[in-house]
Structure formats: structure tokens, C-alpha cells
N, C-alpha and C positions, 0 to 999 in steps of 0.2 A: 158619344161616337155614333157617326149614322151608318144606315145600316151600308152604304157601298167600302164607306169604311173596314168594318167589321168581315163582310164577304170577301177583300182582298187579302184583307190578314191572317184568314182562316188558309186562302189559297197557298199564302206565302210560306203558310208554317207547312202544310203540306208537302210544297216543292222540297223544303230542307228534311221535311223524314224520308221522304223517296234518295235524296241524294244519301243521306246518313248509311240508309239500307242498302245501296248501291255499293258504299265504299268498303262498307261491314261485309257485302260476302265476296268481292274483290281482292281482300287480303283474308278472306279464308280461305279461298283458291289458291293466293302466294301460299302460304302456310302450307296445303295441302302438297301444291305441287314441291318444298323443298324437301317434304317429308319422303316423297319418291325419289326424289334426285341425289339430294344431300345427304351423305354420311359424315355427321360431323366429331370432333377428336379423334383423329383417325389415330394411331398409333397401337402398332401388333406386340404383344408380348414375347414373340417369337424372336424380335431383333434385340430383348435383354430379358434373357433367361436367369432366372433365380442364382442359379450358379455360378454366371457370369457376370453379375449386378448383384454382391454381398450389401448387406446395411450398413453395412462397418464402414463403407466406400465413401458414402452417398448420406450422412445425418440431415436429420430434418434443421439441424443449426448452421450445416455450412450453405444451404439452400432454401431458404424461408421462402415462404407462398407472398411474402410484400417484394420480392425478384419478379415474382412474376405479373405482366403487365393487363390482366383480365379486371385489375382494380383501376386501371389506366382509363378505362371507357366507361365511367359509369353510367346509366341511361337518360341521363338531362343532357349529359356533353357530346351520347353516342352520335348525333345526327349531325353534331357540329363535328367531329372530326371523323367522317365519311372519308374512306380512301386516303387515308393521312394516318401515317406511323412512324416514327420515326426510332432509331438505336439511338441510346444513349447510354449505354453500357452494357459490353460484353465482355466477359472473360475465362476461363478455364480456372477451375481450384484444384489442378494439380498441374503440376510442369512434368510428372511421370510416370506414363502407365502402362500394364500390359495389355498385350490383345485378349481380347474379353472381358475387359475391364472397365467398370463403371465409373463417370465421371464427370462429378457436380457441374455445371453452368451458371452462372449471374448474368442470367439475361435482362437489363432493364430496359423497358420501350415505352413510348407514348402516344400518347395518338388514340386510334381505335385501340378494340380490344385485338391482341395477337393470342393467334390460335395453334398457331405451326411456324416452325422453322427448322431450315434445313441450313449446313456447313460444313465447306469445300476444305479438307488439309491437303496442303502439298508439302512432300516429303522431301529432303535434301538430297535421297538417291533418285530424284524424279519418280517414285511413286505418290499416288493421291489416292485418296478415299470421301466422299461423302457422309455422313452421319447425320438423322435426323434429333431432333431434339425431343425427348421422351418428357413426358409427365410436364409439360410446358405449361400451367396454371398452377401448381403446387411447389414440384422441389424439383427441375429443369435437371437433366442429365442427357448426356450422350452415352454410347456404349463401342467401344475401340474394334474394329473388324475381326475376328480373328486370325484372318489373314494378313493382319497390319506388319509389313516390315519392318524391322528395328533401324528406327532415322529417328531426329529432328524434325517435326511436322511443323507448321507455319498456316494459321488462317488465309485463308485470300478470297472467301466471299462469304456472306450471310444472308439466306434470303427470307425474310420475314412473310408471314401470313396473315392478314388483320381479316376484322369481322366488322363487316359495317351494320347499321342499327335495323337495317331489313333482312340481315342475315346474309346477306352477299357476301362475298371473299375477294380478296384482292391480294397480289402480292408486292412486296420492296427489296428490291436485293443493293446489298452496299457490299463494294466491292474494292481491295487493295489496289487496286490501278483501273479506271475507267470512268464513265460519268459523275456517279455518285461513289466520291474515294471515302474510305474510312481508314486512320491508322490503327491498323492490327497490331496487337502488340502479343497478342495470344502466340503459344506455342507449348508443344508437348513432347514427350522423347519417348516412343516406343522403346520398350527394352524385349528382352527376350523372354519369352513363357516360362514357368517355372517347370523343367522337366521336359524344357524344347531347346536340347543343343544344336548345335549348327551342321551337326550331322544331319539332321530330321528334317531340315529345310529343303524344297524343293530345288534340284538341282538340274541346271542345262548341262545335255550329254552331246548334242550336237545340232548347226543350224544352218540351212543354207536357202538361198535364192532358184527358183527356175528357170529366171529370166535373168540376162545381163543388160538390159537393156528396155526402156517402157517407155512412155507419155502421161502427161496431166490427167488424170480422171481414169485411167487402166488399172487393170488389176494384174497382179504380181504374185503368183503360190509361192509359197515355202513348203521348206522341207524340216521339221524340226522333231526331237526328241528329247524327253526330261525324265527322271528319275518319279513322278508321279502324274498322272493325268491333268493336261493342264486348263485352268478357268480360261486365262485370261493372258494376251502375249502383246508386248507394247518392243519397239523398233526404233531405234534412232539410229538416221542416219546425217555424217558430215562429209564436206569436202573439201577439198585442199584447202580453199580461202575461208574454211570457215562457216559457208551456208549450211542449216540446217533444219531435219524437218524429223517429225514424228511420226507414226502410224499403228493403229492398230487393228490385229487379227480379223477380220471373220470367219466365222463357221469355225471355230478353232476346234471343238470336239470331232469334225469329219476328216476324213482322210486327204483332204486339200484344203489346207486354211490357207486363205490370201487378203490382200490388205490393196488400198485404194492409192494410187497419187494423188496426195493433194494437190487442190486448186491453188496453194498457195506454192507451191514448191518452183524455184526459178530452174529454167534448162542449164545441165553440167553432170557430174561427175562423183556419186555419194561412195562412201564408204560405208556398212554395217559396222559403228562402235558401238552398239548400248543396246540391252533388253531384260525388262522387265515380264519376269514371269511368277505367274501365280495359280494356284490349287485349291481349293476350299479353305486349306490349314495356316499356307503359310503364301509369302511373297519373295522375290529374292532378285535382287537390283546386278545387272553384269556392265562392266566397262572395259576398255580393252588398256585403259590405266588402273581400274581397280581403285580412283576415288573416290570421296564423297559416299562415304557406307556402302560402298560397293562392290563387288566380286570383279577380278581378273577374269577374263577369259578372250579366247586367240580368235578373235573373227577373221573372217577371209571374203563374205562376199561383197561385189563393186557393182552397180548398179547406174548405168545412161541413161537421165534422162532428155529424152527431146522437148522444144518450145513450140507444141501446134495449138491454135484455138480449140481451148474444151467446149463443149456443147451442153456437158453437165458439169456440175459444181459439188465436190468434196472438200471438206474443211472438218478438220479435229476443234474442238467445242470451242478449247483456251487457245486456237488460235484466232479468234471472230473479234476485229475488232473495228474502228470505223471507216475505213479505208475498205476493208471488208462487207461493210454491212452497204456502203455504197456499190459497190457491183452488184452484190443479191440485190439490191433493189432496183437498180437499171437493165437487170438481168433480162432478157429476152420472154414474151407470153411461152408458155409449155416448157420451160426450164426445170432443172429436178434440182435440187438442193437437198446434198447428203450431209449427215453431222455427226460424227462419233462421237455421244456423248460419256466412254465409259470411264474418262478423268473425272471430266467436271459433265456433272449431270444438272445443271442448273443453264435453264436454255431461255435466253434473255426477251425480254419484250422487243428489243428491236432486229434480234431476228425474226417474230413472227409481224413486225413492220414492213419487211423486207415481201415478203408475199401476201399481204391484206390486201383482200378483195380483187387479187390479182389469177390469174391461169398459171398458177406455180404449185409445185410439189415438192414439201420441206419433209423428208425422210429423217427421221434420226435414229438411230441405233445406241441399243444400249445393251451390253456383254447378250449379243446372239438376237436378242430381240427387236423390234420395231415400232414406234410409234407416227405414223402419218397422217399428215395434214396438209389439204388442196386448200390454195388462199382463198377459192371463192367461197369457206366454209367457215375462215376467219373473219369473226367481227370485235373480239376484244382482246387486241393483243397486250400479253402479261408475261413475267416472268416463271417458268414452273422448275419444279423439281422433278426429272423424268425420273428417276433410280425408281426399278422393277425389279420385284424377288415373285420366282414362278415356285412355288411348293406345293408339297401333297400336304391334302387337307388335313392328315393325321399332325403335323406340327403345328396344326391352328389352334389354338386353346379357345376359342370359343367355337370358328365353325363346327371345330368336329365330336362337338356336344350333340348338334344338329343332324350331319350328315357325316356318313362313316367314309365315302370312295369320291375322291377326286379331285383335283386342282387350284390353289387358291393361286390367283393373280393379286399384288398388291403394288399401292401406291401410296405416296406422301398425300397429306393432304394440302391438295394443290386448289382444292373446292371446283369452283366450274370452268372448264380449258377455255381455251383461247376459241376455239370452236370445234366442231365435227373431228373426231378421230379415229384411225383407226389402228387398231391395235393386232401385231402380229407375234405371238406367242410361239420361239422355235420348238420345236418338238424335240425331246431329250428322252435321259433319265428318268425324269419326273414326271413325263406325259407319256410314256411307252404304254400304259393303260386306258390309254383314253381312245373309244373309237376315231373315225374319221368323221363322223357326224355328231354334234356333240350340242349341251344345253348350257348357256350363260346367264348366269344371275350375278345381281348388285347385292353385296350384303349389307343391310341396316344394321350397325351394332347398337344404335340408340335402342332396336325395338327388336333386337335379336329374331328378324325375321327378313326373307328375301324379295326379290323383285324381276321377275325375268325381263331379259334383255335382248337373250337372242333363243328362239327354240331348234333355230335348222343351220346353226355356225358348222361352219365345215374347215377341213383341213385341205391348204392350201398350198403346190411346192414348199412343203415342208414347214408350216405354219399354220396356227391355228389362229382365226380372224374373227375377230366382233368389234362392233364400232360403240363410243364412248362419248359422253359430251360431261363427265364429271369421273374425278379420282376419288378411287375406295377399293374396298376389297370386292375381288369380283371370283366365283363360282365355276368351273366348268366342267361337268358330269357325264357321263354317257347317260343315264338316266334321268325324265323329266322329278324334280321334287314332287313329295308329299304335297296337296292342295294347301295342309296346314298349316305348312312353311313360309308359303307365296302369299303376299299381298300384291292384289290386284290394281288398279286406278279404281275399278268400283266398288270396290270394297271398300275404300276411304273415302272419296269424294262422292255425293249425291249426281248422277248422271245427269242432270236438271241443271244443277252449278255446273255441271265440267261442264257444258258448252255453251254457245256466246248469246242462247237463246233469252236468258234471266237478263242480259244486259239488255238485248232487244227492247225486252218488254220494259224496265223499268225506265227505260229511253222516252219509251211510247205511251209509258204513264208520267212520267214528268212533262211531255208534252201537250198530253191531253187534259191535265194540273191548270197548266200555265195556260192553253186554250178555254177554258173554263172560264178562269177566272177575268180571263181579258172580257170573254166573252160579257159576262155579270156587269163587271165596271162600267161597258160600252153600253151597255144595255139600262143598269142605274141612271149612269147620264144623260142619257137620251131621256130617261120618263122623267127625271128630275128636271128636264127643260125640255119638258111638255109640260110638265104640271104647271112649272114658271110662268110659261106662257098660256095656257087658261088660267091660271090667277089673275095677271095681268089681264087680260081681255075683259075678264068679269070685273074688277076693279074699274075699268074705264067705261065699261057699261053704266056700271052704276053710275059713276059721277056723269056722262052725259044724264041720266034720267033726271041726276037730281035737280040739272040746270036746266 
């Protein structure tokens, strides 16, 4: 081998450990940064209490860990099936349970690894509930509200959670009627508590309207009273031919709860038959026939509506469908899009199509609370599960190891949003201790330590705000934590690595590598044809001398 040979080779091997070293602290940086962001198995012991989730329920024989699909993606296939998961068996192993009550799942999936999932019941007295899926790599259960009515419940969506091989999240929702159909065959029969007669149900004492009369996108107070403090109040109304439309409450714990015209609603003439109310304990379905698991009761109020162009857009979650999603997406720049999602709390990827990268505002509501999102903040829109439980940190079985006073916000794990959020936390019960200027942290369960998010959140027309770009348990204190608690970004990452300066440079040494080495080659060949040519020269020298 001659030596330009040799000098190139040396070059080349070179360029490849610069590049090697390049990639190596590239994804320590990913690593590092999910370790700030990401809170992964998200799932709180708070939503299945010891007491409410017996062993006896729940054997490890009626739900074996080969149910669960973390064997699904092992890491030779993980990259091959990126954003790809698919159901192919769900079911319930009981057909009857009570509220509180725990309740095995046979989730089998494909695809990537799944991490979470979330599932919509609908009740046959029109009540619904959400439940996430607990212990989803081992033995998959849900756990029944306690507030669940005694109905017939009925699946009607599933929304899966997969993990792709770089740790990213995605989600899949398959659902009883819509793009991607699945036939549900699932169902489950609430029955009644043991020691909860129908005496102890929350009961309606009386309800009425303010208005006789409203428009598309207005708001309408009621007047109402029930035998216990109420969570959560849902509205049907019908008219003569038959149209019909739903609604539910806002602000229901203040002294004027009112509810919005949907956008969907045609002009005419409703009636008040149907409402569903409910309290922490219990739920309890009224119709003015008293079928379908349902209570009698004498409504009276009538309600005009007018047909003028709305300016803003209200729509209940399960009523979004493509007919719908086309006007939100035709919808005008500065447009507001509101969504109640406290049925179905699973808010579909092509509602946040609908405002990508657009000058639109998709509101959604979920029992009193807010989560918001401006489209020029959406860059990946996905299906999530909004369902928010706002409690004191004392119900938290691991925060409050930690910290003794204040607030856990929680969420599904929904991994990283669609984009920028913000989040509006009503002010109740449970937050009547908290200043008006307050400290937000991300709780890491992986490494039982926190993350501040916000130091100077403040409380706003009656909400407390911090912006979000991933779901997890989040912290909110009147007091800054312990140093000891908080990890920093430099506390994990070397300040060197966190910024783009290491890239710089090894840019600028791979280039100075590859200049190098050209330079040598160029420079070899040239003396190696010089040399050639005084060879030659002296060669011909001689042979004239010799003749």
C-alpha cells in the first residue's frame, strides 16, 4: 500500500469516529431530554383503591401478562412497527359489576409496544363514563366509577397508546361507528352498591330555564335543585318532529350554572325531557316517560331556538362527526371551537386537523375544567384522552410521601400533545388553599422526583393556568419545593451537550478531517507526478548521452 493510500484511509477512519461520536451524544441528549418531559406508566393508585379493586376480582389466571401486548414489540421488530398497533382482541371478564368494582380486561394488540389505553361506556339511560386501563403490561383491569349508574353499559371507543422504538408515543382509537369501526361486542350491567338503596341516590327536586328563548352558540342559566351537591348535570332536549340535541352544565357548583347552544342544533322549538345528574356517589338518569333505566319526572321548561350565523362553534364531543369536522376545518382565521368533552373524553386526531397550523382556538372542557389549544401550536395531531382529576395531594400515595400541602393535577398517559397547551384548573373545593400566585411542577414517578414548570402561575377569572406540551402528574403549591426534590436541566445534562455548540464543533471537525485529507491526496499526487517527471527527464538524459 503506498503511502497516499494509507493517509486517505487513516482520513476516512477518522471522519467515521467523528460521525459515531456525533450520533453517541445526539441521542444522549434525546434520552436526556425524555427524561425531563416524559413521565412514563402513568397510572395513579388513587383511581383503584385497595378496597375497591379486591384480589378475589381480579386473579392473576383470569389475566395473564401474555394479554398484555409489551411482548408484542420486541426490539428487533420495535422500528419495524413505528406508529403501527393494532386491537385484535378486547373484552370484559365480567358482564356484572358494581361501582367500585374491579374488572379484569383481555386486551390483545399488535404492533408496537402499547403502553395505555383508555375506554368510552355508554349507558342505556344515556349516561357514559371513561375508564382507563390499570396495570396494562401484567394483569389489565379497569375500575367502575363510583358514581356509575345502574344500566347496561355498551363499549363504543378504544383508544390505544403504542411506544415507538425511540420512545415516542402515538395514539389509535377504534371506534363503534366511524373511520376505523370495530365490532364491540363488550358490555357490562352496573348493578346497585351493596348497602346503596335507591333511597340514597341522588335525587332531582326541581329544574328550570331563564330563558324561553336563545340562539346557536348562547348561553342559557338554569335554575336547579337536588337532594345532594351536584358534580355534573346533562340536558336533553326534543321537539315536536323529533330533533334533538344535548347539553351540558357549566360552572355547575356556582350559583348560575348554564350550558351553550350547540352549533349543531337546527332552529325550532325543544322541549326539557331528559337529565342526568350526578354527585361524587352516585348518578341518576330522569325522563319524562321513565324509560330505559330511567326515573319519571314532570319537566315543564320550552326553549326557542332562532337560525342566525354563529361566529363561534360549540359542539358536545359524540356529536363530531365528518360533516362536522368539515365546517371546523373551513371555519373562518380567529374562529373559537368549544367541545364538551365530559361524555366522551377521547378528542379525536381529526379534530385537532381541523385547526393545524391554522389562527383557530379549540377549547375543550372537561367537568368545570379547560384544556386549550391555538392551531399555530399544533404540529402533530393525535387522538388524546382529556379525562382530568384535580385533588389534594394527601390522596396521592406517592406524591404525598414527598410533599405534605397541595394540589395534584392528573392525566392519562397521552405521552407528548398534539402541541402547546394550556391548561385551566377551576378553582373549587379542593383548591380553596391555594394562593392566587402559585408553583407548578411535573412529577417524575420513574425517579420520584420533580421538574418545575411554572414558578409565577397565577390565578385567573377563576382558574388556575400553566401551559403543558406532555400528560403526567403535575404539582401545584403555594410554596416553592425543597432544592432536593427538583431536578434541574443541569443537573442532568452537561451545559456543553445541552446546546448546539458540540454539534458546531464536531461539524468543524469533520470538515477540517475531510480538508485534510483531500489536502494530502492533492498534494501526494502532485509530488508523485513530479517525481514521474524528473524520472522521466533523467531517463531521456541519459539515453541521449549514450547515443
Amino acid at each position: 500500500m503506498n503511502r497516499r493510500d494509507k493517509v486517505f484511509k487513516v482520513g476516512v477512519i477518522l471522519l467515521v469516529l467523528v460521525m459515531l461520536m456525533t450520533f453517541r451524544i445526539n441521542s444522549s441528549q434525546k434520552s436526556n431530554k425524555e427524561f425531563l418531559v416524559a413521565v412514563a406508566n402513568h397510572a395513579t393508585n388513587a383511581n383503584a383503591s385497595s378496597a375497591n379493586a379486591s384480589s378475589a376480582n381480579a386473579s392473576s389466571a383470569n389475566a395473564s401478562g401474555a394479554n398484555a401486548s409489551s411482548a408484542n414489540a420486541s426490539s428487533a421488530n420495535a422500528s419495524l412497527t413505528d406508529n403501527i398497533i393494532y386491537l385484535q382482541l378486547f373484552a370484559l371478564e365480567k358482564t356484572t359489576a358494581k361501582p367500585g368494582e374491579r374488572v379484569n380486561v383481555i386486551l390483545n394488540t399488535s404492533g408496537a409496544c402499547n403502553t395505555a389505553a383508555s375506554i368510552v361506556f355508554k349507558g342505556a339511560n344515556g349516561t357514559t363514563f371513561t375508564a382507563q386501563v390499570q396495570s396494562i403490561s401484567s394483569n389489565p383491569y379497569i375500575v367502575v366509577p363510583n358514581s356509575a349508574a345502574s344500566t347496561k353499559y355498551t363499549v363504543t371507543d378504544v383508544l390505544l397508546v403504542g411506544r415507538n422504538s425511540d420512545n415516542t408515543t402515538f395514539t389509535k382509537q377504534y371506534r363503534a361507528t366511524g373511520t376505523d369501526n370495530y365490532s364491540f361486542y363488550t358490555f357490562i350491567n352496573v348493578t346497585e352498591k351493596e348497602g346503596n338503596s335507591s333511597t340514597s341516590k341522588i335525587k332531582l327536586t326541581s329544574i328550570s330555564l331563564n330563558s324561553t328563548s336563545s340562539k346557536v352558540g348562547e348561553k342559557v342559566f338554569i335554575d336547579v335543585d337536588a337532594s345532594e351537591k351536584l358534580d355534573s348535570l346533562k340536558l336533553v332536549f326534543t321537539s315536536n318532529d323529533d330533533k334533538s340535541f344535548m347539553v351540558y352544565a357549566n360552572d355547575i357548583e356556582d350559583d348560575k350554572p348554564y350550558f351553550v347552544i350547540p352549533s349543531s342544533t337546527e332552529a325550532g322549538t325543544y322541549s326539557l325531557t331528559g337529565a342526568v345528574i350526578s354527585s361524587t356517589k352516585s348518578t341518576t338518569a330522569y325522563s319524562k316517560d321513565g324509560k330505559n333505566d330511567t326515573e319519571r319526572f314532570s319537566f315543564n321548561s320550552k326553549l326557542e331556538i332562532s337560525d342566525e350565523e354563529e361566529t363561534t362553534f360549540n359542539y358536545n364531543n359524540e356529536d363530531l362527526d365528518s360533516e362536522v369536522f368539515a365546517k371546523l376545518y373551513n371555519a373562518p382565521r380567529g374562529s373559537e371551537i368549544t367541545i364538551n368533552a365530559d361524555s366522551d373524553s377521547l378528542i379525536s386526531e381529526e379534530l385537532f386537523n381541523t385547526i393545524k397550523g391554522r389562527n383557530k382556538k379549540l377549547v375543550i372542557n372537561y367537568k368545570g375544567n379547560q384544556i386549550i389549544f391555538n392551531g399555530s401550536d399544533v404540529t402533530d395531531s393525535k387522538t388524546i384522552d382529556v379525562t382530568m382529576s384535580v385533588d389534594d395531594v394527601a390522596n396521592n400515595e406517592d406524591i404525598n410521601k414527598l410533599v405534605s400541602k397541595g394540589v395534584v393535577v392528573s392525566f392519562p398517559d397521552n405521552g407528548n400533545l398534539p402541541g402547546k397547551a394550556l391548561v385551566r384548573v377551576k378553582a373549587n373545593d379542593v383548591t380553596e388553599d391555594l394562593n392566587d400566585k402559585v408553583f407548578v411542577y411535573i412529577y417524575n414517578e420513574s425517579t420520584n422526583n420533580f421538574c418545575e414548570i411554572d414558578k409565577n402561575a397565577k390565578k385567573s377569572d377563576d382558574y388556575y393556568e400553566f401551559t403543558i406540551t406532555h400528560n403526567s402528574d403535575y404539582l401545584i403549591t403555594n410554596e416553592e419545593l425543597d432544592s432536593k426534590l427538583v431536578v434541574k436541566p443541569s443537573d442532568d445534562v452537561v451545559s456543553f451537550q445541552k446546546s448546539n455548540k458540540v454539534h458546531l464543533l464536531l461539524i468543524l471537525i469533520a470538515i477540517l478531517v475531510i480538508v485534510v485529507v483531500l489536502i494530502l491526496v492533492l498534494y501526494l499526487k502532485k509530488k508523485k507526478k513530479t517525481t514521474s517527471v524528473i524520472s522521466e527527464k533523467i531517463v531521456k538524459e541519459e539515453i541521449d548521452d549514450e547515443n
